[in-house]
DRENFIRO-199268 format. One line per field, with one value per residue: residue number from 1; z, x, y of N, C-alpha, C in turn. Coordinates in steps of 0.1 Angstrom, whole numbers. Last residue first. Layout:
// residues N
num <- NUM:...
n.Z <- Z:...
n.X <- X:...
n.Y <- Y:...
ca.Z <- Z:...
ca.X <- X:...
ca.Y <- Y:...
c.Z <- Z:...
c.X <- X:...
c.Y <- Y:...
END
This chain:
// residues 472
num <- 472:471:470:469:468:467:466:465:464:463:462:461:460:459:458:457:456:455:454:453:452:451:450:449:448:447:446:445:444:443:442:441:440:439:438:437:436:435:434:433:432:431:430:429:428:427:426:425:424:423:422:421:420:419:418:417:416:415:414:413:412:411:410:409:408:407:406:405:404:403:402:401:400:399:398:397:396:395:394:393:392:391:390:389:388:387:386:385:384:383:382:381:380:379:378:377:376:375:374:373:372:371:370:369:368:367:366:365:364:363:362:361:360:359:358:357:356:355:354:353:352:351:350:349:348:347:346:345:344:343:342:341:340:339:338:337:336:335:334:333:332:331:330:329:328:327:326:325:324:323:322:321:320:319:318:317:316:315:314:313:312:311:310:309:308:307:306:305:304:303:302:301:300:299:298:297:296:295:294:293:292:291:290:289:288:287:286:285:284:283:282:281:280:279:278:277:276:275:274:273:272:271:270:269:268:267:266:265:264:263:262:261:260:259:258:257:256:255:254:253:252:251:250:249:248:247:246:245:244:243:242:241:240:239:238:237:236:235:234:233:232:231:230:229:228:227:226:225:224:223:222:221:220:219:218:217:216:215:214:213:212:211:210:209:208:207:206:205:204:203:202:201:200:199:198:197:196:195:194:193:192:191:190:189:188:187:186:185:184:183:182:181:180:179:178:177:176:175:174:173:172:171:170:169:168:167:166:165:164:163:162:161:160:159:158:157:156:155:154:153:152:151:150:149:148:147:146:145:144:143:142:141:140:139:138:137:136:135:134:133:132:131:130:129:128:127:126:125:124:123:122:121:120:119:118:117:116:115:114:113:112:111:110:109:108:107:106:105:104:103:102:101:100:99:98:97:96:95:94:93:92:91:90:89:88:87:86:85:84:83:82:81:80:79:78:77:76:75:74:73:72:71:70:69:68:67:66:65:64:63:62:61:60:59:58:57:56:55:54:53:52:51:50:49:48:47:46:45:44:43:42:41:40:39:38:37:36:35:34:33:32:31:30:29:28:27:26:25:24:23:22:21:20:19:18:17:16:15:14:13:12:11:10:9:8:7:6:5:4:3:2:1
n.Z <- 411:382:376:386:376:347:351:364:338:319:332:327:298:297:311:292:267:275:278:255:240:245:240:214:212:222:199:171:174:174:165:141:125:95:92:78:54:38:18:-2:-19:-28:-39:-59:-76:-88:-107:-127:-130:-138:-143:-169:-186:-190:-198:-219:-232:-234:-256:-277:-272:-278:-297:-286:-288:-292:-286:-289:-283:-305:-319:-338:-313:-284:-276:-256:-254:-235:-227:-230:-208:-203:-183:-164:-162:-151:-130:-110:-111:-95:-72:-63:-60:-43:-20:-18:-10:16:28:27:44:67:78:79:104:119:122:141:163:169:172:188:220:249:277:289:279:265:260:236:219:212:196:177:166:155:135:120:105:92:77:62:50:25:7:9:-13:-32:-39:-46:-70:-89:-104:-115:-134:-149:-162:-178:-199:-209:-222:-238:-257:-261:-255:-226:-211:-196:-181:-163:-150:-134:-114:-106:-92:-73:-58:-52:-35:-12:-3:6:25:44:52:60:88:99:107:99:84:90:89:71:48:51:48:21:-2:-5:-15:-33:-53:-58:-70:-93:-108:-106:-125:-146:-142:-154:-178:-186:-180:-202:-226:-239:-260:-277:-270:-276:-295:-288:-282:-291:-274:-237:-233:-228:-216:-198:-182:-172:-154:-137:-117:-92:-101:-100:-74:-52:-41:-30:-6:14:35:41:50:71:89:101:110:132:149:158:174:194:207:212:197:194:223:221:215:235:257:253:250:272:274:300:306:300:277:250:235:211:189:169:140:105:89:87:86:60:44:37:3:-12:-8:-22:-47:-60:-60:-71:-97:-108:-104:-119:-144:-152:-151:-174:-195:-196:-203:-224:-241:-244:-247:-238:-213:-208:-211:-189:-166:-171:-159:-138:-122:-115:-95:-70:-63:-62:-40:-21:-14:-5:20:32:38:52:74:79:89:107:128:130:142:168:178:191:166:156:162:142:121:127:114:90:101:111:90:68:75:74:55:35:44:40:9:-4:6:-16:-34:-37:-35:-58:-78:-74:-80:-105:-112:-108:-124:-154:-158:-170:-164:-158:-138:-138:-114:-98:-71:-64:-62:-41:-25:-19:-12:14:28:31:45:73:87:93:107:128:146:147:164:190:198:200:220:224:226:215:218:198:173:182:172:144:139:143:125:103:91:80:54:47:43:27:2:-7:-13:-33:-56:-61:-70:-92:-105:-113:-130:-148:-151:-164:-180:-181:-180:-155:-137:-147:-139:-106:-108:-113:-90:-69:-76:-82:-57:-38:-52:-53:-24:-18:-20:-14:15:13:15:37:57:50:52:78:82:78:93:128:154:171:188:209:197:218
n.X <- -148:-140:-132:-110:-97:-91:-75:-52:-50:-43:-16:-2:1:12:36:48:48:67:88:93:98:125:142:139:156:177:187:175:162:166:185:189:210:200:180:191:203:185:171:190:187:161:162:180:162:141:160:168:141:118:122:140:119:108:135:130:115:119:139:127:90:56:31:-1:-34:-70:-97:-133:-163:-192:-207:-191:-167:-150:-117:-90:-51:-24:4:36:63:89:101:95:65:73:87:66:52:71:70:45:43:68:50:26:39:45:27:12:34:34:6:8:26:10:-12:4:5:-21:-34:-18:-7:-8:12:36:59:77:62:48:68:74:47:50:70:60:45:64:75:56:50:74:72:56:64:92:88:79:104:118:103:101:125:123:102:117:138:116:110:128:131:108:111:141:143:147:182:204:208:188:191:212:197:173:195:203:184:173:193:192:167:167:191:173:152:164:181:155:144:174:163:153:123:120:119:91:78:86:77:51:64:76:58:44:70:72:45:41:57:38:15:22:27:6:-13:1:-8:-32:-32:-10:-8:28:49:60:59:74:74:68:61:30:17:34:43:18:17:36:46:36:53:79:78:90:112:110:113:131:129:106:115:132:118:99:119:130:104:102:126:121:94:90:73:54:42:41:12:-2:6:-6:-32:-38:-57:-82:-80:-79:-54:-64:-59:-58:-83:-108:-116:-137:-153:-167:-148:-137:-151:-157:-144:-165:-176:-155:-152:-180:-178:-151:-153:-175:-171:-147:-153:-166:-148:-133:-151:-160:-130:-125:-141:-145:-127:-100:-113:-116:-90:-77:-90:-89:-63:-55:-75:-65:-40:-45:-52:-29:-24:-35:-30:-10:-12:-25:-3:13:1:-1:26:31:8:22:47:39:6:-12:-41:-55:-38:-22:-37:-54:-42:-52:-80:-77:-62:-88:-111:-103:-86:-112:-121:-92:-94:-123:-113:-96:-102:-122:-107:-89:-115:-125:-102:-99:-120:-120:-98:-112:-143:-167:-172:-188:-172:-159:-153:-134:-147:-167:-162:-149:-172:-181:-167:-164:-187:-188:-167:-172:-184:-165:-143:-147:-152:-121:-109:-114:-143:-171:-178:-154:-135:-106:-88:-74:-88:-83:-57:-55:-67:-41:-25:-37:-39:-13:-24:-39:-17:-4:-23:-30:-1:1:-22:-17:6:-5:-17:4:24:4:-29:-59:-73:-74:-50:-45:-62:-54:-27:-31:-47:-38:-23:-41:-69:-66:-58:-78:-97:-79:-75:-96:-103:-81:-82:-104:-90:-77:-91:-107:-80:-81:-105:-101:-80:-79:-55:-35:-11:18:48:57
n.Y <- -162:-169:-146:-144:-162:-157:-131:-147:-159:-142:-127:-152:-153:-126:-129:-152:-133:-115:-132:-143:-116:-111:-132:-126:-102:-111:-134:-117:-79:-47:-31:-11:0:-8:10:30:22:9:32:43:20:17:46:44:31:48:63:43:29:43:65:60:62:88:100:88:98:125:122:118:126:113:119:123:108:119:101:107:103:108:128:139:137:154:145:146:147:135:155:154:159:175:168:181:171:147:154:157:132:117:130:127:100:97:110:93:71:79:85:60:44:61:54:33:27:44:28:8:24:30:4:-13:-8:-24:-19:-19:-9:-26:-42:-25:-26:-49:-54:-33:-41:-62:-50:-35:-58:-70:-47:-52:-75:-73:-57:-59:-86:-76:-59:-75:-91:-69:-78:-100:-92:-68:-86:-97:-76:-70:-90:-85:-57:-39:-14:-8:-12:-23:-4:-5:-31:-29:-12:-29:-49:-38:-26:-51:-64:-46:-51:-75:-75:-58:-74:-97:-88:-80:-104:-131:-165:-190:-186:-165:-180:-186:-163:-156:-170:-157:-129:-141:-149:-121:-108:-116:-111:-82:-78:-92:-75:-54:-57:-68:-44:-27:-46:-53:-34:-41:-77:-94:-99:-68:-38:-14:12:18:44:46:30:19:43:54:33:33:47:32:14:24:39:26:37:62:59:53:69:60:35:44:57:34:23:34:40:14:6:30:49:70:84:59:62:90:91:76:93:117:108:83:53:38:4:-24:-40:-62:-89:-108:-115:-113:-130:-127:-124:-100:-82:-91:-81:-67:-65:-67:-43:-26:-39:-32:-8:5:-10:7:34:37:26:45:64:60:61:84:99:86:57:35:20:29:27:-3:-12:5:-9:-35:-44:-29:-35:-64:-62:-60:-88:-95:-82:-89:-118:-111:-100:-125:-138:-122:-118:-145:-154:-134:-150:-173:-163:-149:-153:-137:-130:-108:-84:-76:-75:-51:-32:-34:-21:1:16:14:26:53:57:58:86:105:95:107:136:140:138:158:181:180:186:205:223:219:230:255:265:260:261:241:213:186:160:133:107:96:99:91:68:66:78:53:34:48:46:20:5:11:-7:-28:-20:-6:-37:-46:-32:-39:-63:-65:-56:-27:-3:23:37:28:45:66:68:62:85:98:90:93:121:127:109:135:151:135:132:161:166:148:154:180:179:164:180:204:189:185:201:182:169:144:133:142:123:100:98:99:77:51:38:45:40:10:0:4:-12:-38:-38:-48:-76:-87:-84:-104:-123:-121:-128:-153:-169:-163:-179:-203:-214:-198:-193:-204:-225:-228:-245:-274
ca.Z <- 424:387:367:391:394:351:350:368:351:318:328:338:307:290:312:310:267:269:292:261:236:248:254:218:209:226:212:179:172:179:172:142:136:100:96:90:63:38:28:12:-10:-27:-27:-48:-70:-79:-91:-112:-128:-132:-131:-156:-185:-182:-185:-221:-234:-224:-241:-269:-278:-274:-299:-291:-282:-291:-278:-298:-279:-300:-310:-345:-330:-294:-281:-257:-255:-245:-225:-236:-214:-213:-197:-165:-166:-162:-137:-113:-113:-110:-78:-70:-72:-55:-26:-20:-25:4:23:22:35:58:73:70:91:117:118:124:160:161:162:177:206:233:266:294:290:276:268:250:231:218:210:190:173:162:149:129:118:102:86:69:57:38:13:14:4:-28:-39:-31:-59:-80:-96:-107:-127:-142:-153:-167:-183:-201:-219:-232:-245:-258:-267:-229:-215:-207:-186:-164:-159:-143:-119:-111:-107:-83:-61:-59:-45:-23:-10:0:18:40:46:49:77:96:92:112:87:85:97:84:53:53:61:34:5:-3:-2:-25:-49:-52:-54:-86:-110:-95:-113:-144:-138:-139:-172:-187:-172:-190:-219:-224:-251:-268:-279:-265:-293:-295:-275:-297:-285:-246:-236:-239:-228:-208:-190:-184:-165:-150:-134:-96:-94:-111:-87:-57:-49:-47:-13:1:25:39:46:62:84:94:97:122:139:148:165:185:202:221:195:179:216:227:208:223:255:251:246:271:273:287:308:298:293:257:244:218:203:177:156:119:92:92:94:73:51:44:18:-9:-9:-7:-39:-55:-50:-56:-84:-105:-99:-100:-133:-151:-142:-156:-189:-192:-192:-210:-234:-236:-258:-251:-215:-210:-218:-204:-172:-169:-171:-146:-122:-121:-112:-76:-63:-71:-51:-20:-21:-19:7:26:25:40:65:80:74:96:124:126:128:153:176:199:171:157:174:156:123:133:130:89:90:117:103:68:72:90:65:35:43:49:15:-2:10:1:-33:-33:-22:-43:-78:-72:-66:-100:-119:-97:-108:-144:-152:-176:-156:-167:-138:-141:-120:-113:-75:-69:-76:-50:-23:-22:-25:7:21:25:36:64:81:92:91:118:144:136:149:190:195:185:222:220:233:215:230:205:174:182:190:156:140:153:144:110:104:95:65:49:55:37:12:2:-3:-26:-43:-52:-57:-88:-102:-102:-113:-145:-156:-155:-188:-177:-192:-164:-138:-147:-156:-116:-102:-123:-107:-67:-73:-90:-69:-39:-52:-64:-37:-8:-27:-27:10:22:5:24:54:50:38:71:91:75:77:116:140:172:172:206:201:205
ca.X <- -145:-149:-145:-113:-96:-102:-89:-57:-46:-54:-33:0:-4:-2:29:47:41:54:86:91:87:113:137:134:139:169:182:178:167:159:189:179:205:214:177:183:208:191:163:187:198:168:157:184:175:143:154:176:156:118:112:149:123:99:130:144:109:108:140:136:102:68:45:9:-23:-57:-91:-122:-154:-183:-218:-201:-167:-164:-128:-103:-65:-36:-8:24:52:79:105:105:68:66:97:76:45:68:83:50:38:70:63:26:28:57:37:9:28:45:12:2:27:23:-11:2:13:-11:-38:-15:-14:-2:-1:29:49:82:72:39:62:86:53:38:69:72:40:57:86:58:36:73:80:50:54:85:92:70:86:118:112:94:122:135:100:106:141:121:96:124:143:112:102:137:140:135:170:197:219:191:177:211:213:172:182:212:193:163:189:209:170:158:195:190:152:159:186:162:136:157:171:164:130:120:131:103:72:88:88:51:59:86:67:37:64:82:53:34:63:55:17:21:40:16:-18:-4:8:-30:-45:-8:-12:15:37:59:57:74:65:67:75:43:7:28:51:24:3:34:47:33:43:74:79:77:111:108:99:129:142:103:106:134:129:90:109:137:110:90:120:131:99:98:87:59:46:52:21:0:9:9:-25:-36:-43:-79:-78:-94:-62:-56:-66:-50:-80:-98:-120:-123:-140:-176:-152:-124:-150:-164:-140:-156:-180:-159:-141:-172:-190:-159:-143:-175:-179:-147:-138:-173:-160:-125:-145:-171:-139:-114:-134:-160:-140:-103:-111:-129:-102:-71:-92:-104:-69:-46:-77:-78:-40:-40:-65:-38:-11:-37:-47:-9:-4:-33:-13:20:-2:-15:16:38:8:5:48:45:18:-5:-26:-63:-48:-12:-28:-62:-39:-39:-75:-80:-56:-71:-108:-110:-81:-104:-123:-102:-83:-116:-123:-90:-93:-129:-120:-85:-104:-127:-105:-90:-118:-130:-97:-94:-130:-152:-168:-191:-179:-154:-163:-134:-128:-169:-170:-141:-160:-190:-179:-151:-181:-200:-166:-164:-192:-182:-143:-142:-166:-135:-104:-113:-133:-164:-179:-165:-138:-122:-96:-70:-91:-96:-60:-52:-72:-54:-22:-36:-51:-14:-9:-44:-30:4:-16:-40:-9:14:-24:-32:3:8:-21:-12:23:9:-13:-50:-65:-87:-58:-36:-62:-65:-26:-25:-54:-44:-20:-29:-66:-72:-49:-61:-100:-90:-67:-95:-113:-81:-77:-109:-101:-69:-89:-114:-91:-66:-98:-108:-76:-84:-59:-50:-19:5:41:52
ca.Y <- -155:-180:-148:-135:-164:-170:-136:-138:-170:-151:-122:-149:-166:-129:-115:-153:-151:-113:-126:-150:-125:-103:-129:-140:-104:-100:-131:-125:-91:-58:-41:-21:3:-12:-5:32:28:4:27:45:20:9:47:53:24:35:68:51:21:27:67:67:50:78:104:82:84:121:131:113:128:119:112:132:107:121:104:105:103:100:123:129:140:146:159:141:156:135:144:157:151:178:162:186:188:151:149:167:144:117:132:140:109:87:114:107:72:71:94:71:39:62:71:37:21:50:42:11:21:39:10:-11:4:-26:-15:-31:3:-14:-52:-37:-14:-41:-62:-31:-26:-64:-58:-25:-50:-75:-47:-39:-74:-78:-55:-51:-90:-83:-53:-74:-92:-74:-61:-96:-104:-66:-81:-104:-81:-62:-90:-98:-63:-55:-17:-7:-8:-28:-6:5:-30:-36:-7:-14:-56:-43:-19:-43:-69:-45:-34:-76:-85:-56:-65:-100:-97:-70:-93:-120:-151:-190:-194:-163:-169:-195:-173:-148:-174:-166:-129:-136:-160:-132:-103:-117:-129:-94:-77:-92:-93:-51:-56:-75:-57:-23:-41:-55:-28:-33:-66:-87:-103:-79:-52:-27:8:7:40:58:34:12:32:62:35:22:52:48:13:14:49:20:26:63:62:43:72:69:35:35:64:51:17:29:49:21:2:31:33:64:85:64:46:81:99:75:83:120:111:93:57:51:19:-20:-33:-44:-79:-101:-124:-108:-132:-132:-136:-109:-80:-87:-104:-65:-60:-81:-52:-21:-38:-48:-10:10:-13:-13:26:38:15:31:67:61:49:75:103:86:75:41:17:29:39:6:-13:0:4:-31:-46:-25:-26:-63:-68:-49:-78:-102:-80:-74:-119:-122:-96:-110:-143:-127:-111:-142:-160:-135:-137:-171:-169:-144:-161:-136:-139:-122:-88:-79:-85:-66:-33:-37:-35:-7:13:10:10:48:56:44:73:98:91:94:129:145:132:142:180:181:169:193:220:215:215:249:261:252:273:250:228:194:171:145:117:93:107:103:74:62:87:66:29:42:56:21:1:19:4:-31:-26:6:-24:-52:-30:-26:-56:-73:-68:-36:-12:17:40:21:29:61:68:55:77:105:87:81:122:130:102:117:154:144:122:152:174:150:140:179:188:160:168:208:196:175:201:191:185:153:126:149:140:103:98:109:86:59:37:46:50:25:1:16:1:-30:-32:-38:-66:-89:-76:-88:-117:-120:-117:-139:-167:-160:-167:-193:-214:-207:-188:-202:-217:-228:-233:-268
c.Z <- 420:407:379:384:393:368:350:364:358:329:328:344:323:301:306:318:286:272:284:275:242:248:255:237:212:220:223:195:174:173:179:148:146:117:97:101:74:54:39:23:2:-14:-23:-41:-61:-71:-83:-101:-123:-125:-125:-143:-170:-177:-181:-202:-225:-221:-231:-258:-269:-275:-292:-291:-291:-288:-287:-287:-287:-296:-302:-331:-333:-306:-285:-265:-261:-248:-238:-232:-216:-225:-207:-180:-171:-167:-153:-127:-123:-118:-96:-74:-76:-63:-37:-23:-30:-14:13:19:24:42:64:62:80:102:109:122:141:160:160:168:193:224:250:289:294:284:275:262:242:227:218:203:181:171:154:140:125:111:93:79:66:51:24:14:11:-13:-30:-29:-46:-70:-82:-98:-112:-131:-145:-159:-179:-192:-204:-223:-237:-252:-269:-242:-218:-217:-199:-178:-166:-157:-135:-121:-109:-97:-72:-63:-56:-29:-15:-10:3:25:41:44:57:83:89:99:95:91:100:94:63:56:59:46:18:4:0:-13:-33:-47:-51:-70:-97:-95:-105:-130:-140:-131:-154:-177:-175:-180:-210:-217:-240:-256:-268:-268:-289:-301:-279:-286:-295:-261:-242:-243:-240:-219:-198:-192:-176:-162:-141:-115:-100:-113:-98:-72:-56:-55:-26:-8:12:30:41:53:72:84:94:113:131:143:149:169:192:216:200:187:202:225:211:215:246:253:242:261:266:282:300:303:287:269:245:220:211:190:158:129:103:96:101:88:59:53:34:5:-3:-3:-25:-47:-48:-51:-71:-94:-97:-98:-121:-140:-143:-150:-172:-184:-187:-198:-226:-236:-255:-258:-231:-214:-224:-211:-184:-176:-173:-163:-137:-126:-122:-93:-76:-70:-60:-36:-28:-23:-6:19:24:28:52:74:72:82:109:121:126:146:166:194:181:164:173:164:134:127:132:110:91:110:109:83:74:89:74:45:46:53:32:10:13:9:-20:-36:-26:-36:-66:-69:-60:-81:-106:-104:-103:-129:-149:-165:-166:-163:-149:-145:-124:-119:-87:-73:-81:-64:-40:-30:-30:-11:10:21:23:48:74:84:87:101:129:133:142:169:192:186:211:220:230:218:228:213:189:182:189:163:146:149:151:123:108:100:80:59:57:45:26:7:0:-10:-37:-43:-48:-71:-94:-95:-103:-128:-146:-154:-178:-179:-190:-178:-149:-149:-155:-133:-111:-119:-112:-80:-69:-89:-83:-49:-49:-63:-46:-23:-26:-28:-8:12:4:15:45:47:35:57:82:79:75:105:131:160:176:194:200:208
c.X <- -162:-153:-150:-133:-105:-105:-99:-72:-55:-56:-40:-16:-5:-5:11:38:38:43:72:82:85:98:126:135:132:159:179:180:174:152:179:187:198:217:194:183:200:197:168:181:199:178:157:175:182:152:152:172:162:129:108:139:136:110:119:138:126:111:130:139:109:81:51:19:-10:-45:-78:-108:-143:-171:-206:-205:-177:-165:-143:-113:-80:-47:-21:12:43:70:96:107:80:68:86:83:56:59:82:63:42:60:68:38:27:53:47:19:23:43:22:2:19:29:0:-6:13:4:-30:-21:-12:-5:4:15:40:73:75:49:53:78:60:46:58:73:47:44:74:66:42:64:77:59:49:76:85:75:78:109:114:95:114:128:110:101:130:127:103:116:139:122:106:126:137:131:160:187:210:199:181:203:209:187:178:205:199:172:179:198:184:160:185:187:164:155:178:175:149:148:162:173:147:128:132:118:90:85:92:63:56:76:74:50:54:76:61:41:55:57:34:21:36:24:-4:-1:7:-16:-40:-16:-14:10:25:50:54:74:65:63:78:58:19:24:44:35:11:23:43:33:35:62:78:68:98:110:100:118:136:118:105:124:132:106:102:128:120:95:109:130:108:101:93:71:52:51:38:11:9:16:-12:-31:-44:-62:-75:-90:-71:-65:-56:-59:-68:-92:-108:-125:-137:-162:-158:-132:-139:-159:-147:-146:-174:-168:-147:-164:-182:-166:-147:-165:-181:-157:-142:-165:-166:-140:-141:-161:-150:-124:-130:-154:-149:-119:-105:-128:-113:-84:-87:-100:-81:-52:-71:-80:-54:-41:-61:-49:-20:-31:-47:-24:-3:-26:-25:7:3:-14:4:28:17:7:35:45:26:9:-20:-52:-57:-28:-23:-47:-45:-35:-62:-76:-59:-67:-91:-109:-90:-94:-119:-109:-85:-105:-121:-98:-91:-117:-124:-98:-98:-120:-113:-91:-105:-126:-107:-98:-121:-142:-158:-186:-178:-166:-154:-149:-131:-156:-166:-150:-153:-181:-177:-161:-170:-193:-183:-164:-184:-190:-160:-148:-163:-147:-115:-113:-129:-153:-170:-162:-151:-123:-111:-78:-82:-98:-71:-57:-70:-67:-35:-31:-46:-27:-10:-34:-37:-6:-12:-34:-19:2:-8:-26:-6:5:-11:-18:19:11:-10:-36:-59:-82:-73:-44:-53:-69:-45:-25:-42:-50:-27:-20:-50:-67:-53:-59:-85:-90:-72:-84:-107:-90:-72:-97:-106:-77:-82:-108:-97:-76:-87:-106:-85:-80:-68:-57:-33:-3:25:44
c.Y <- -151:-175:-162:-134:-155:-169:-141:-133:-162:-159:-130:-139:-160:-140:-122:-142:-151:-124:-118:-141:-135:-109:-119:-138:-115:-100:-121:-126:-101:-68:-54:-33:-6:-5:-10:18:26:15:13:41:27:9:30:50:34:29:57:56:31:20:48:66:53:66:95:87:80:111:128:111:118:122:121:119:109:118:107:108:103:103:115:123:128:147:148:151:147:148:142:148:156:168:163:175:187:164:146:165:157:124:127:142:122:100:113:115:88:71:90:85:55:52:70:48:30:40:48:18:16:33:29:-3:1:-20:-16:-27:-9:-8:-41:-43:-18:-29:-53:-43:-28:-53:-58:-37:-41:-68:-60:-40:-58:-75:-64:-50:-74:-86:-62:-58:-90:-82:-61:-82:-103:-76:-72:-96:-92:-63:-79:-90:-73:-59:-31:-15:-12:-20:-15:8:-15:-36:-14:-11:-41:-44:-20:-34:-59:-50:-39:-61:-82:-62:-58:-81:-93:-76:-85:-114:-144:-176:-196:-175:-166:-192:-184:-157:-166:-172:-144:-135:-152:-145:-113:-114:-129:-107:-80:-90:-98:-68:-55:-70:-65:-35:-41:-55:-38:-26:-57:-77:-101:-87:-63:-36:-1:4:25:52:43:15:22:51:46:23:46:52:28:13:39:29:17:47:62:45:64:73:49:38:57:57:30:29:45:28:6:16:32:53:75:71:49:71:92:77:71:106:114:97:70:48:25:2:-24:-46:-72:-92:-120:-111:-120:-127:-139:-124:-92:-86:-98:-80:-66:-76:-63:-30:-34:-47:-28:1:-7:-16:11:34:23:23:54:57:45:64:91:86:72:59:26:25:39:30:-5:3:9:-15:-44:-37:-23:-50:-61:-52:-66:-97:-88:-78:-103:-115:-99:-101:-132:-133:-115:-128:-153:-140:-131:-156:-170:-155:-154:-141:-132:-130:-101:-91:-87:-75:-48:-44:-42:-27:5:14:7:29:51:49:61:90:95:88:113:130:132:136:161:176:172:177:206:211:207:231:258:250:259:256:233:206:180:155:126:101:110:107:86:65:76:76:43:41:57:38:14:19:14:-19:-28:-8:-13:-40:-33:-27:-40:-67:-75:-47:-16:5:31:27:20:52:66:50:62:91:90:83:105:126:112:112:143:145:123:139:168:156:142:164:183:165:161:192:200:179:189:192:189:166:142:141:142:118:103:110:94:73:45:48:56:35:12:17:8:-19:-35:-31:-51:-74:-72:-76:-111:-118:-109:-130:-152:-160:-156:-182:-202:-210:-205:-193:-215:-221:-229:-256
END
């Protein structure tokens, strides 16, 4: 029987770590662009800023990375980044949803770049190290599988809260007061409940105690043909999370008979739709496993999202019901990639630990994160772009009588027919391409079960060698 060393608590912590943790993305991932363009900024300028601050966010993770894999403490290499991050992160997510008293355009506009920039700094010095502590509380892949699979749950039930708070308070308070109320409650809770990643859990996969060089860094990313499959995958598939991305304009413009569901919690319906389908799937991921590889389930997980997009495409919008199941369907294999990817890029650290005999995970998911963030930063500006090009009208905010009053234009055909295209075709192109890369992806079955063995013989073999050399 395969040995375990992971607590229940442990797995608790860090899934509630990650509940707190998407609060704050999910803010800023769903609303950060309808936020700027609700704030008067053109669609393409808002669009620019977070395309361009992702891009330079996604390049400083290798470099933070290598910080986290040159670092050595008694609490580890990943735990120390989660203990004090969390206090800028608070800082920085206020300051996004501020909108400053500025007439000129371009100092409006600059701000919004400088504390978008800022932020996503930040929460990179938490996020690499965070993600990376999956390889290092376990040595065991299936501990490890469950262990993100239930911080995927707790992330995707975090992401909920946002998409019914801001609704609210931006119809009772303004656009302006409102946003600014949601960055502050979600900044200081979320960077808060965060902090259980630190105090949770243990780290129990060591690294040799020698520098690793730069250009040895940088080579666990080329040289590992594993990593770059998933960076290439992943990066063809960016527009499949454009549901994600568009849903705050899909709720508030193209939905306009939701039936029963009053329209102040669309938003929160359709985003708990495709949570319905991505909480069961990451849940069922630990069991698929037993059955199929990853590379199996990730195949099997993009036709399926391909199909349910085609499908959803052909039905349309005019049916709420009809439209939040196939939303239920969508999510799907939303829900598998999101766990499934942070298991191929552990799998990358093993595969590179087996080739140089050093395990980096902290660029090695880097490298997750980077494409994580470029994927966010693509999807927006591609729905950034496709704003302009279908000549969406944004709101306008004025004061009347001491009180906020908010404006919202009727869009035309033409728009309502291009929002509904940023759920079902684009999506489904990057379904499919994300499919090619990983049809490459040889490491699997028994070559990977020999890898993993001669890892296990490498480890027991270190600790053998330690205890002789602690009791010497």
């Amino acid at each position: 029987m395969e040995k375990t060393y992971l607590k229940k608590s442990e797995t608790l912590s860090f899934a509630t770590s990650a509940f707190g943790r998407s609060m704050i993305y999910t803010l800023m991932s769903t609303f950060a662009l309808i936020f700027y363009t609700d704030m008067g900024i053109k669609p393409t300028h808002a669009g620019a800023i977070i395309f361009v601050a992702r891009i330079f966010d996604a390049l400083n993770d290798p470099i933070m990375g290598m910080i986290v894999d040159k670092t050595h403490t008694k609490n580890g290499k990943m735990r120390p980044y989660l203990k004090w991050a969390p206090i800028p992160i608070a800082i920085t997510t206020i300051l996004l949803f501020f909108t400053p008293n500025i007439e000129s355009y371009a100092l409006r506009v600059a701000y919004a770049a400088v504390t978008y920039i800022l932020w996503g700094v930040c929460f990179t010095i938490q996020d690499i190290p965070f993600w990376g502590l999956s390889s290092a509380v376990t040595p065991n892949e299936k501990e490890r599988t469950t262990f993100v699979s239930t911080a995927r749950i707790g992330s995707t039930i975090g992401g909920i809260l946002p998409t019914v708070l801001v609704p609210v308070l931006t119809k009772s308070a303004g656009l302006r007061t409102g946003y600014f109320l949601c960055g502050c409650i979600f900044g200081i809770v979320g960077a808060g409940i965060s902090l259980l990643a630190y105090f949770g859990t243990k780290e129990r996969v060591e690294t040799k105690s020698e520098d690793i060089t730069v250009k040895e860094l940088f080579g666990s990313i080329v040289k590992n043909k594993l990593l770059l499959l998933v960076i290439f995958a992943s990066l063809l598939g960016s527009t499949m999370v454009m549901a994600q991305t568009a849903s705050a304009y899909i709720g508030q413009y193209l939905i306009k008979d939701p039936g029963i569901i009053p329209q102040g919690i669309l938003l929160t319906v359709l985003t708990v739709a495709i949570g319905a389908g991505m909480l069961p799937a990451m849940v069922l991921l630990p069991i698929l496993r037993k059955h199929f590889s990853l590379k199996q389930i990730y195949i099997g997980s993009a036709v399926m999202g391909a199909i349910v997009t085609t499908i959803l495409w052909f039905i349309g919008y005019s049916n709420i019901y009809i439209f939040l199941i196939a939303l239920v369907f969508y999510g799907i294999p939303l829900g598998i990639f999101n766990v499934i990817t942070y298991a191929l890029v552990a799998d990358a650290v093993d595969y590179n630990e087996y080739k140089t005999g050093k395990r980096t995970e902290g660029v090695c998911f880097a490298a997750q994160t980077l494409i994580s963030k470029a994927n966010a930063g693509i999807s927006t500006f591609i729905v950034s772009f496709m704003l302009e090009k279908i000549a969406f009208k944004a709101p306008v905010e004025e004061v009347v009588n001491g009180e906020a009053v908010t404006h919202y234009f009727e869009q035309s055909a033409g728009t309502m027919q291009g929002l509904f295209a940023m759920v079902t075709i684009v999506p489904c192109v990057g379904f499919v391409l994300c499919i090619l890369p990983m049809l490459f992806n040889t490491y699997t079955g028994k070559k990977k079960e020999k890898v993993l063995a001669e890892l296990n013989e490498r480890r027991a073999k270190a600790e053998e060698e330690t205890a002789k050399v602690t009791e010497e």
